[in-house]
Phi, psi and omega in degrees: 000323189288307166332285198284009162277333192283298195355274171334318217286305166325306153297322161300267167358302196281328179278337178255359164284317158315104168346301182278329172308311188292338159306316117009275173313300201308321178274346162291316171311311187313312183292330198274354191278312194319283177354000000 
């Protein structure tokens, strides 16, 4: 249960250490508030 919690958590951490990736999330929040 703890793995797979860390997964996600890992993968996050790795996407928002990337610029882009966080441009990315950051425009997806966006979308999902429009929304």
């Amino acid at each position: 249960m703890g793995s797979a919690a860390v997964r996600p958590f890992g993968r996050l951490v790795v996407l928002l250490a990337t610029p882009r990736a966080a441009r990315w999330v950051m425009a997806g929040f966006i979308v999902l508030l429009v929304m």
